[in-house]
N, C-alpha and C positions, 0 to 999 in steps of 0.2 A: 613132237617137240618135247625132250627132256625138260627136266628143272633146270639147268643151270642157263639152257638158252633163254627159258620163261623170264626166267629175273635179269638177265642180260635186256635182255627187250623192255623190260618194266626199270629198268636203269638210264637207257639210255633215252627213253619217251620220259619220264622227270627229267632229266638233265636237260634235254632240247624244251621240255614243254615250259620250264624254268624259265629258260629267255628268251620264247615267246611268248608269253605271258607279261613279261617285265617289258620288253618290249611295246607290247598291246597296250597296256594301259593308258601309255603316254598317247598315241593315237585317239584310245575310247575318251581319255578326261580331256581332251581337244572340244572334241567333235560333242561330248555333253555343255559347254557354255559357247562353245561359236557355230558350232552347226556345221563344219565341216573338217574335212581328213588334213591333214598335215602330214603331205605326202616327201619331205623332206625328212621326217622322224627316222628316216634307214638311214641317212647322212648322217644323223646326228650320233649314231650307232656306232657309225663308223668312224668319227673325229672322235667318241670316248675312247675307241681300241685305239686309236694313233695316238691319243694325247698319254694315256698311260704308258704306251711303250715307249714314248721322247722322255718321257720323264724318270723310266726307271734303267735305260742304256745311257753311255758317255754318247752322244750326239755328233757326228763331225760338223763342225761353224758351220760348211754351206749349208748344213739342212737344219741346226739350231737355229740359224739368224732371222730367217723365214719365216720359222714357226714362233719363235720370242715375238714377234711384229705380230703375229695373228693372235698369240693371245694377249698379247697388250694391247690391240685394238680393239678387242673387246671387252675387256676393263674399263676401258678411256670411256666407251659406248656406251657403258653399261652405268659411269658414275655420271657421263654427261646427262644420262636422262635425271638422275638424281638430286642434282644441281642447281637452285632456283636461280638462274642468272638472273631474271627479273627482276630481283630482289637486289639485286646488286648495279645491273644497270636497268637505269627510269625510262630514259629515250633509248631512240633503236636510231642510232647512229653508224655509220661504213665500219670505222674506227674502234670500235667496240668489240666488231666481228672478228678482227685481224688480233685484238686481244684475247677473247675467248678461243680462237682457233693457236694461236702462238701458247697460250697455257697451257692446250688441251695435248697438244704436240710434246712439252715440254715432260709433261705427264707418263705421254705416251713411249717416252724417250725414256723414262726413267725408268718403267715398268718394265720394259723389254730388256734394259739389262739384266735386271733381278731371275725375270725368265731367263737370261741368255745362261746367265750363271747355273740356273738350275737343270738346264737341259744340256750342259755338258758334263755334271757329275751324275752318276746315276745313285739313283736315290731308292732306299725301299719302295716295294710293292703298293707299301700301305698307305705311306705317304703320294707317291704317283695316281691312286684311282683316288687318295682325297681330291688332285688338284684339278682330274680329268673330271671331278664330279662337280665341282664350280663351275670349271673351265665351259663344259654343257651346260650346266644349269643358266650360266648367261649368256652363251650363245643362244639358248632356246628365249631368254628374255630378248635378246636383243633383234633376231628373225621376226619377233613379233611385235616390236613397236616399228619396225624398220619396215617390216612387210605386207602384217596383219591388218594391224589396226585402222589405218586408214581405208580397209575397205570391207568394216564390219557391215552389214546389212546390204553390201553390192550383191547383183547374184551370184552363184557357188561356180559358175565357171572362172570368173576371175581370181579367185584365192589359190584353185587346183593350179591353175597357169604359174600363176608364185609360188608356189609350195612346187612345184616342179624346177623352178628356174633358182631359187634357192638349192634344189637336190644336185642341181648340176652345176653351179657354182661351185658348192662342199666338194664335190665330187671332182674340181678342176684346181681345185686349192690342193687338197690333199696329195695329186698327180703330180702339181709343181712343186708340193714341199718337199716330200719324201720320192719321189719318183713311180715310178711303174712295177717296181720289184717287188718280190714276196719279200717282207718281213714277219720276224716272228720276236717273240718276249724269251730273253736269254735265260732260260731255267731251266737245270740239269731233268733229263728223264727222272720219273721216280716211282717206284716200284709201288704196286698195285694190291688192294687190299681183296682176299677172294669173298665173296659170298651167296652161298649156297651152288657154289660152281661158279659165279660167276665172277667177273673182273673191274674193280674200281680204283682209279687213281686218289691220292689224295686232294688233287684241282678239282675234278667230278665231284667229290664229296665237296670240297668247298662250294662247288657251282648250286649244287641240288641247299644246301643247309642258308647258303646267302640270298639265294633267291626265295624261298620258303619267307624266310625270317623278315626281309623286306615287303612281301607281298601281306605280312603280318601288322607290321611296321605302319603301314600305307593306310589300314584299315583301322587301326585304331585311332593313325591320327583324326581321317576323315569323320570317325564319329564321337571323338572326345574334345577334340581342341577347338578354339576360336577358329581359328583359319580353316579348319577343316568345315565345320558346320557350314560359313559362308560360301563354300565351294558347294555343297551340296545345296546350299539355298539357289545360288548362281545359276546351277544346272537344273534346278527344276523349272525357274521362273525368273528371269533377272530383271523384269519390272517390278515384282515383290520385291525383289533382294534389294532395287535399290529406294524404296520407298520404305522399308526397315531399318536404310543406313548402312549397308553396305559397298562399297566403293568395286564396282565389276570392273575398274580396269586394274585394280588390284587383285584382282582375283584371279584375274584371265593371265597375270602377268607371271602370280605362282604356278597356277597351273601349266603355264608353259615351261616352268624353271626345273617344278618335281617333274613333270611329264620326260625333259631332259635328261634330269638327272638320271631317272629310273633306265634311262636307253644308254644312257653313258656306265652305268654297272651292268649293264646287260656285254656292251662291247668287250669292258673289262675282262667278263669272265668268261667270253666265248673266246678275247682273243688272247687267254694266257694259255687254251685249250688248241686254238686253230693260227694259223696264220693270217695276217694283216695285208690287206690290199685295195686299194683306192674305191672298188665298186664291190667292197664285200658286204655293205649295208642292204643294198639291190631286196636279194630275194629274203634275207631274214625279213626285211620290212615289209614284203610282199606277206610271209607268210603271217606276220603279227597281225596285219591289216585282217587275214582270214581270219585268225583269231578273233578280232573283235566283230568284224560281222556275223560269228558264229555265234558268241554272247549277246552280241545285241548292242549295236554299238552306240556307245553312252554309257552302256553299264558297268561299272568298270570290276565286279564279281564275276562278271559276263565274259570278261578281256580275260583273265584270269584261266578260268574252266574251258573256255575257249583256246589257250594258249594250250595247255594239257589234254586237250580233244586233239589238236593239229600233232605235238609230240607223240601220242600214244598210235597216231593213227598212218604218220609215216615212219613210222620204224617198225608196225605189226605190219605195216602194208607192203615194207621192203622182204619181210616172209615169202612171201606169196607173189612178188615179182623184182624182174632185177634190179639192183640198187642204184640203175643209172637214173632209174624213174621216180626215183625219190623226193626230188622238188616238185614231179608233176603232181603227186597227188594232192598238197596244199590247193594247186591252183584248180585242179578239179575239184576239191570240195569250195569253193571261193564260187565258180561258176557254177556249183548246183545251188548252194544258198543262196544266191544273186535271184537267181527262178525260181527258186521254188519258197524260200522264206525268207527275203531281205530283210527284213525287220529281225531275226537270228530269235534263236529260242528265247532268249530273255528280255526283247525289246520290246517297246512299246508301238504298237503300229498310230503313225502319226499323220491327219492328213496335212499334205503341202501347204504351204499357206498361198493365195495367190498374190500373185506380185503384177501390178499395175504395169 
């Protein structure tokens, strides 16, 4: 193996380990304050590549009008939970309801224009992964009071069924909006920068330097700010957290929002690299998930090292065998740590708690 293929291979395991890594996390800081996987987190992947590509092409109406309605409903979702209607009405009257839903409608109706307008001009890049990074960030809030929460402490077969049935709703949405076809983000080729032999685009540099920079980002909030501390109190122990005064359905509520948002810059930048297609969440989510059971899931340094363990290890592995087997090897490391160390290098072995 020359030099220029060495750094070709150590190119493209940071680029791929990047968004699995960014990926993983959102899975690991789940699974550290509810105790289990959000196996929906590849959908979520996958609405951030679609929502920045609706936002950065002119849209044709039949596939604008659709998709204005998905994200105005979850605006509408996301401010109703916000909303103390209580406060506004005393009694719980028929009539009340047909108010709160006629405003909530009227809302909803208003917001969708503004999206409609905006996904028929296409807009900068930067502006588009701003709105696909909201746009996640309250979908992942709103999967979680809509889905989660009401079956916090049920056992973990029940939440896997809805985190399943959410992946394939996302997954049936997405088929109706945009249809079955490849799409891709309208950006001329662009010429590649060599180093040491080897070959990098300027998107590749952007994917490797925005994923770096976030996974930076992530880590300083968690150990400097208010919100972050709380998250990390949450995750160790959230009957301390809340006898401290911590509010854990605020927490569980950010957690799912950065958890989002992180998968929706992930989408962004794999699919201004790759093309877009209704189940291309699938196997990245598969392998992010390896990822974090390779770190230790919970740990979200773990998700991380782990994401860059999975990159480094199929692209040296496509070396050595043909590159159609390329997705196998994540799944073969997934089922040797499942046997031999589920708890992942960096985990903590936990006994089960029993449940009555």
């Amino acid at each position: 193996m020359d030099l220029s293929i060495a750094v070709q291979l150590v190119l493209n395991s940071i680029l791929a380990g990047g968004i699995y890594a960014l990926i993983a996390l959102g899975y690991t800081m789940v699974y550290g304050v509810l105790k289990f996987i959000n196996f929906a987190h590849g959908e979520i992947f996958m609405i951030g590549a679609y929502t920045a590509y609706a936002a950065s092409v002119a849209l044709p109406m039949q596939v604008a009008v659709p998709f204005s309605w998905f994200m105005s409903i979850l605006v509408v979702l996301f401010l109703a939970y916000h909303i103390p209607f209580d406060s506004f009405f005393k009694k719980r009257v028929w009539y009340q309801y047909l108010i709160i839903a006629g405003i909530l409608l009227v809302v909803a109706k208003s917001i969708s224009y503004f999206f409609l307008y905006l996904l028929v001009h296409a807009l900068p890049l930067w502006i588009s992964a701003l709105i696909s990074i909201i746009v996640c960030a309250i979908l992942g809030f709103v999967i979680e009071k809509v889905g989660y929460k009401k079956l916090r402490g049920k056992d973990r077969l029940t939440p896997l069924i809805t985190a399943i049935g959410f992946s394939i709703i996302l997954q049936a949405l997405a088929l109706l909006m945009f249809g079955g076809e490849i799409r891709s983000f309208e950006y001329k080729t662009q010429e590649s920068y060599e180093v040491f032999g080897a070959s990098i685009t300027p998107h590749q540099l952007l994917i490797i330097l925005t994923s770096i920079i976030i996974m930076i980002l992530l880590h300083l909030f968690l150990k400097y700010t208010k919100y972050g501390k709380a998250m990390r109190a949450v995750t160790d122990n959230m009957d301390v957290a809340k006898i401290i005064g911590i509010n854990p359905d605020k927490v569980i509520s950010l957690v799912f929002m950065i958890g989002s948002g992180l998968a929706a810059v992930a989408g962004i930048l794999i699919g201004i690299e790759q093309n877009l297609h209704p189940t291309m969440g699938i196997v990245p989510g598969i392998k992010a998930f390896t990822a974090a059971v390779i770190g230790g899931i919970g740990n979200i340094y773990g998700a991380v090292l782990g994401g860059y363990f999975i990159g480094f290890a199929e692209n040296i592995g496509i070396w050595f065998i043909p590159s159609g087997y390329k997705d196998a090897i994540a799944f073969v490391i997934l089922l040797l740590m499942l046997l031999l160390k589920p708890s992942g290098f960096f985990g903590q072995q936990k006994e089960e708690e029993v449940r009555a």
